[in-house]
C-alpha positions, -999 to +999 in steps of 0.1 A: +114-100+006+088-081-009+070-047+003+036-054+021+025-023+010+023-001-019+015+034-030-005+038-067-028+061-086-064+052-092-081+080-113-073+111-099-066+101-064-045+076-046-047+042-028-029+021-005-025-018-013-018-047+008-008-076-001-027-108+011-009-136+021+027-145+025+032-165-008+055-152-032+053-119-053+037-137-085+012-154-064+000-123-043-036-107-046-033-069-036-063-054-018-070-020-012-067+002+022-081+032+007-082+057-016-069+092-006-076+124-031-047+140-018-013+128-029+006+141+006-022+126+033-016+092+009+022+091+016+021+098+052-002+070+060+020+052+038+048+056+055+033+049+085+022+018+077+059+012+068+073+019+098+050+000+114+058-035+094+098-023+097+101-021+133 
């Protein structure tokens, strides 16, 4: 299975991307959560979101 989230750069920040839909990973459009200028407050709601989907 693949990740529902995922961490990237964009620019000289970072942004959070879901992906829409449960079809498989070729077929998946990514949308964007947010973009985050700092590369710490990025992974911790990152991570969040991860622990969220794992529990």
């Amino acid at each position: 299975m693949t990740e529902p989230y995922k961490l990237t750069t964009k620019g000289n920040g970072w942004a959070i991307m879901a992906r829409k839909g449960a079809g498989a990973a070729t077929d998946a459009a990514w949308l964007s959560l947010g973009g985050f200028p700092s590369h710490m407050t990025a992974m911790r709601v990152y991570l969040a979101l991860k622990m969220r989907v794992d529990r």
